[in-house]
KOLROLUM-580776 format. One record per atom (N, C-alpha, C, CB): x, y, z. Coordinates in pm, whole numbers, plus 50000, padded with zeros to 5 digits. Glycine has a CB too. Layout:
<rs>
XYZ ...
</rs>
This chain:
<rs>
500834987950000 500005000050000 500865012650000 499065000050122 502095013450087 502775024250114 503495027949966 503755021350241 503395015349882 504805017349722 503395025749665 505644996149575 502115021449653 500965031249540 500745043749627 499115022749499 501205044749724 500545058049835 501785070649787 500695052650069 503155062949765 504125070849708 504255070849599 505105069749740 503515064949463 503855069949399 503475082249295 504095062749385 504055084649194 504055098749104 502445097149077 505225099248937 502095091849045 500665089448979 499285085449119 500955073248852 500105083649239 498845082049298 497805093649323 499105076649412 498355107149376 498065117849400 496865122149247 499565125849429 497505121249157 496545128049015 495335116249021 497605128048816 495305107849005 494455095849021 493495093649109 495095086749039 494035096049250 493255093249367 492465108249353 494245089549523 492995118449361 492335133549334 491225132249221 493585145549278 491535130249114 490755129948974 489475118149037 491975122848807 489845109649051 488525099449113 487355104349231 489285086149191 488115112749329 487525115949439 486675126549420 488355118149532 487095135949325 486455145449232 485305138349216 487195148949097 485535134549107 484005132648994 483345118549096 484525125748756 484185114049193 482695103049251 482115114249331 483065085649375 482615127949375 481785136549508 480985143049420 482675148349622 481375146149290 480355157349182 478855147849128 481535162548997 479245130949104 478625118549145 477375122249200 479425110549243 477665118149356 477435116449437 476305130649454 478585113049504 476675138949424 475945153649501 474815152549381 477125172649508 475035151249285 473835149149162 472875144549169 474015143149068 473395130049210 472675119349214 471815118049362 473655107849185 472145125849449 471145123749576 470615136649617 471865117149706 471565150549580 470735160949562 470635168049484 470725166749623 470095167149406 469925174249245 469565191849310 468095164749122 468375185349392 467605199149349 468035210549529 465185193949313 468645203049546 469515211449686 471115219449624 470095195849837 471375215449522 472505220549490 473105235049509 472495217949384 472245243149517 472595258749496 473115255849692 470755273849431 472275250249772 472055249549907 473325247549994 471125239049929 474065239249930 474835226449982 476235235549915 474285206949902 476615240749806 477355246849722 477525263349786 476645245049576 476675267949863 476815280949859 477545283150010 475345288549830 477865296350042 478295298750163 477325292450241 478505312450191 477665286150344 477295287750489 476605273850445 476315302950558 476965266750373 476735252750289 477325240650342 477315253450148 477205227250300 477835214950317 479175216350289 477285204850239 479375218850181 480625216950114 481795230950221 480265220749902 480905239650251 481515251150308 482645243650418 480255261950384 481515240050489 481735234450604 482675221050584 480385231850665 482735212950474 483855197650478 484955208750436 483545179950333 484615214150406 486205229250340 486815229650458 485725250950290 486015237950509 486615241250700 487335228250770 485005244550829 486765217150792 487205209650810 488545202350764 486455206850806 488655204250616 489835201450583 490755208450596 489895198850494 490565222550585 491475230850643 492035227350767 490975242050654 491295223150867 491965223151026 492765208651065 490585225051151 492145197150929 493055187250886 494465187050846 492575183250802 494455198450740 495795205850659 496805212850811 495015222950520 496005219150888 496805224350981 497605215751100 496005233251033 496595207351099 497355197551235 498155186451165 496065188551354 497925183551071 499365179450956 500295185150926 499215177650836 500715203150953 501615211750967 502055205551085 501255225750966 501535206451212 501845203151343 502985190051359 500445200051410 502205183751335 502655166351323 504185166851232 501155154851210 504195173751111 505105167851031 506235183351069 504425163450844 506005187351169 507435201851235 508895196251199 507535204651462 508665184751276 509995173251235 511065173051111 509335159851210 509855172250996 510735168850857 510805181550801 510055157750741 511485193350820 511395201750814 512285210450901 510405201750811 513335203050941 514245206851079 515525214050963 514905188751211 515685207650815 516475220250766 515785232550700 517425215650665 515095233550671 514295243150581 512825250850656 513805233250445 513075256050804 512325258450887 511445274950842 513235257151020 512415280350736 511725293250698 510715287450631 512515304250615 511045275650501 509895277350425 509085266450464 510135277950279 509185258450656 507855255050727 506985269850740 508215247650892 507775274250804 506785287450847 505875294750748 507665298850897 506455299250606 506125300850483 504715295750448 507095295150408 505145279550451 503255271450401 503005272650522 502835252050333 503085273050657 501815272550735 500915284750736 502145269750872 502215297150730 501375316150696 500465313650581 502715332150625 501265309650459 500375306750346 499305296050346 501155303750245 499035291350457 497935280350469 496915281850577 498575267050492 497495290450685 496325299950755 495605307250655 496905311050859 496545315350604 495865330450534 495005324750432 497075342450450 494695311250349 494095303850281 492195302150339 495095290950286 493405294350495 492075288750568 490725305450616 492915278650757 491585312850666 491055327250691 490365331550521 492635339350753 490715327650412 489725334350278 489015326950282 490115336450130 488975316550306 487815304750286 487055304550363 488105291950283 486985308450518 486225315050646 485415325650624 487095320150746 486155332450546 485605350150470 485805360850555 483825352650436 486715356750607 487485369050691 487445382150649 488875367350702 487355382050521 487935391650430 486155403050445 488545382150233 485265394450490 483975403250493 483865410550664 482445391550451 484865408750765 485005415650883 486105425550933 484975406850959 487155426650783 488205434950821 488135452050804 489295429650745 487355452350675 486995469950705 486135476650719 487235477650640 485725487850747 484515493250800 483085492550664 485005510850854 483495491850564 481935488350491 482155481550346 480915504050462 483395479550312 483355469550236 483775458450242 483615471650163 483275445550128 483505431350188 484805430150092 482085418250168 485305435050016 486585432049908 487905434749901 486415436649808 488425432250037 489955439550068 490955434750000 490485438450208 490665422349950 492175415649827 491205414949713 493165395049864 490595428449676 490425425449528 490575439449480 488965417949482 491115438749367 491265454849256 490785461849306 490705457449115 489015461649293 488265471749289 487995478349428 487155467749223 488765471649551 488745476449688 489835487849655 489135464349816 490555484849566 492015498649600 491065508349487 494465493449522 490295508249393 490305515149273 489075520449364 490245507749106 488175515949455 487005528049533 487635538449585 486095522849664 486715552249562 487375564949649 486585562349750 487305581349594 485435553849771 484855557049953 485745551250045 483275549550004 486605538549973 487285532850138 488655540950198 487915514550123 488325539050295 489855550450347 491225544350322 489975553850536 491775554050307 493035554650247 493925545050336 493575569650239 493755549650459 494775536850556 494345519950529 494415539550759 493145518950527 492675507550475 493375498650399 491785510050417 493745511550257 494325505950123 495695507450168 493945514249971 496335509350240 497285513850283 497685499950326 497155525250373 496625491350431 497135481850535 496965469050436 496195481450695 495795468750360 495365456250286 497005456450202 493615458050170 497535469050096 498105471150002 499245458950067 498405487449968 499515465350183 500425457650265 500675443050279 500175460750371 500035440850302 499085422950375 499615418150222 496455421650418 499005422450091 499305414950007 500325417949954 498555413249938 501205426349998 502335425949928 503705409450016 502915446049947 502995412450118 503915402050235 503285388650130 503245402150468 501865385050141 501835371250063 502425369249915 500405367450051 502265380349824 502685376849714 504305375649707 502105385649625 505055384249803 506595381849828 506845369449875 507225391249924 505925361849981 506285346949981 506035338849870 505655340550080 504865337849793 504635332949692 506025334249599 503415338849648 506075343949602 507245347549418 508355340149526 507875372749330 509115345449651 510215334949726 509915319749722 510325338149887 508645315849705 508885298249757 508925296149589 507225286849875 508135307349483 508085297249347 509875303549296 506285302549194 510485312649314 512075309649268 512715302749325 512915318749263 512225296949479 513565285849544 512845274549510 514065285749734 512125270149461 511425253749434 511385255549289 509635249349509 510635268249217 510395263549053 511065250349003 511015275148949 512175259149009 513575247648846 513565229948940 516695258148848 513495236049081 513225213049143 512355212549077 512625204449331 511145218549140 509765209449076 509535205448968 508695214349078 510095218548851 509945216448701 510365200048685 511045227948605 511725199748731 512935186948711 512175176148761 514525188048806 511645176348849 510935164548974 509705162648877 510395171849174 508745171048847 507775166548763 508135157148631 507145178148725 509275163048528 509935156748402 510025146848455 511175161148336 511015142148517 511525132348604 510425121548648 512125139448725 509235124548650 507945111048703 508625106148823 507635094948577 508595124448917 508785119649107 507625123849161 510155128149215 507595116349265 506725119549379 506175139149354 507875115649546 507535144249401 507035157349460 506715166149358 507995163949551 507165164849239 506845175349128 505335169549082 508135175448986 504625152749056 503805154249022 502485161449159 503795142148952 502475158049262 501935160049346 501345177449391 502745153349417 502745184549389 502615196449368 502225201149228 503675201349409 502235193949093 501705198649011 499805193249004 502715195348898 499675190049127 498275182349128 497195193849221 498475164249219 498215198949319 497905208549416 497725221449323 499085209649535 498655229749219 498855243149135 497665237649062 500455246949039 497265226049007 496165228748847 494655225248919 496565213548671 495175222249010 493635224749139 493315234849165 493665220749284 494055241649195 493825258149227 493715266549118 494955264649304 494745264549029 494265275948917 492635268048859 495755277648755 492475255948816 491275253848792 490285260248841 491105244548809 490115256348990 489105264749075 488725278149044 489555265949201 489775288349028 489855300449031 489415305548887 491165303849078 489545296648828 489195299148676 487715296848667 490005288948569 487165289048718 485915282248705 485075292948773 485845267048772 485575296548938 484895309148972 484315318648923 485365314249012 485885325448819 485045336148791 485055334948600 485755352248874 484945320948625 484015319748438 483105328548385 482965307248415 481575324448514 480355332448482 480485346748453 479475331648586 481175354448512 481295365148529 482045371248468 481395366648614 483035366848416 483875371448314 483175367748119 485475362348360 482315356348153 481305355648017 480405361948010 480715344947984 479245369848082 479155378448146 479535396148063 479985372848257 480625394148132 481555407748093 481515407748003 482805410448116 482045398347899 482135394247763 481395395547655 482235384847761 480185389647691 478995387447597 477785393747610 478645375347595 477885401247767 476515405447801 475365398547869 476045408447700 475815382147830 474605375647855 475085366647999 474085365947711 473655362748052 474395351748189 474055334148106 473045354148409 475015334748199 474835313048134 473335309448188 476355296248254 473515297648130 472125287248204 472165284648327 471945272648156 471085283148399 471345281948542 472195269448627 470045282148590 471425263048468 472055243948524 473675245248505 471365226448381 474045254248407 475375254248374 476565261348456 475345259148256 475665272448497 476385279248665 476345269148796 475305294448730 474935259948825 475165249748909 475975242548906 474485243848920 476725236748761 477385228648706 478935236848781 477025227648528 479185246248730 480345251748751 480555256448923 480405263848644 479165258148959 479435260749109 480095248549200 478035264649174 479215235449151 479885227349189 481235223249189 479445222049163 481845226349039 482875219249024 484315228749098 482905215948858 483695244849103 484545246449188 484565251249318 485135251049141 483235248649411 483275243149522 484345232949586 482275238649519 483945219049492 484285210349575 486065208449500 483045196249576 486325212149403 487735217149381 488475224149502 487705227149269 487785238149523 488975243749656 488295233249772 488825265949721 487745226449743 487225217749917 488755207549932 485165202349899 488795201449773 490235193149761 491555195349804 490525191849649 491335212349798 492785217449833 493735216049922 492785226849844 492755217450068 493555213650182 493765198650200 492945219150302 493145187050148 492885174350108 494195171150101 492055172049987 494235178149930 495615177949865 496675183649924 495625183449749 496825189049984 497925194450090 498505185750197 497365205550166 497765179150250 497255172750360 497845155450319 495385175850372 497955152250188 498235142350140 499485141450110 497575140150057 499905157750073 501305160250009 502225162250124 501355173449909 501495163350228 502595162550374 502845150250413 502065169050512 501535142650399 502075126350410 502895123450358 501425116650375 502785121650232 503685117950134 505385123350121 502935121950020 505285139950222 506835138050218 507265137150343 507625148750151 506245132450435 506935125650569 507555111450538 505765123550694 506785107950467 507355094750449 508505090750360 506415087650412 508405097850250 509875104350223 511155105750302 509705116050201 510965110950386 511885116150516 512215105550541 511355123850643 511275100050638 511195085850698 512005075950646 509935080650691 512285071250456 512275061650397 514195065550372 510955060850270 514155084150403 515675080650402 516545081950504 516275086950317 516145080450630 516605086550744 516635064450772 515285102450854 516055059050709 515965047350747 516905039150637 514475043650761 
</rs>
């Protein structure tokens, strides 16, 4: 079990399956609850949350393998709070009347105050500086590790096309929309709500799997 749990292909496989049996599954027993179960304050909201606090106490546990490279522990756990906190919707209790503090159109309003844009401007400049630091000290491995058919490049390339998927799917409607003028079909926005619902639900999943997977790593050479 432990040789298919490590290898390159289990992660895309086991993910891709777990997907479409939960998209399955939600069809087939609640068709007509979907908007319900999909929306904030929803089913899926809530197994999100949960996986998140899964993802975190798997930070905890695996402190260990991580005894040389302790900045970039600290790194994914900041970057994996600040995840769990957007997915909470934190982002609708931080300023005095709007809900959009990491988006464009929060800096491009003249009603929100200036310190506001000042503090948010901030906040995201610290995450996107970790982001651009962890993708120039890992890029050129992972690239190599992915070519290569290893563990950690496909895995992390399972975690990146999860997320950009999601994020794409989000704001599909709305950007077709923008586009065309017109809104989609309803079944076809349900369609897409779902798929990227339970996509970022995978995320911390996938995280959560990818720590296993390089504990045991550790493990397999320390032994």
């Amino acid at each position: 079990m432990k040789k298919y749990f490590l290898s390159p292909l289990f992660m895309p496989v086991f993910i891709l399956l777990l997907w479409l049996l939960i998209q399955d599954f939600v069809w087939a027993f609640f068709p007509d609850s979907l908007p319900a179960i999909a929306q904030d304050g929803g089913l899926i909201e809530h197994c999100t949350h949960s996986l998140y606090v899964l993802m975190l106490l798997s930070f905890i546990l695996c402190y260990k393998d991580f005894s040389r490279n302790r900045s970039d522990y600290f790194a994914f756990v900041f970057l994996g709070i600040c995840a769990f906190l957007r997915e909470a919707g934190i982002q609708h209790h931080l300023t005095s009347h709007d809900t959009t503090p990491f988006k464009s159109r929060f800096f491009t309003n003249p009603a929100n105050p200036l310190e506001e844009k000042i503090l948010f401007g901030f906040v995201l400049l610290v995450i996107f500086g970790i982001i651009a630091w962890l993708a120039v000290k890992y890029a050129r491995f992972l690239v190599n590790s992915f070519l290569k058919f290893r563990l950690i490049g496909w895995s992390a390339a399972v975690l990146c096309t999860m997320l950009v998927l999601s994020k794409f799917v989000d704001r599909f409607p709305a950007n077709f929309r923008h586009y065309t003028g017109e809104y989609l079909n309803p079944e076809i926005r349900n369609n897409l709500m779902l798929i990227e619902e339970t996509g970022e639900m995978l995320l911390p999943l996938i995280a959560t799997i990818f720590l296993l997977q390089y504990h045991l790593l550790q493990k397999q050479r320390k032994d």
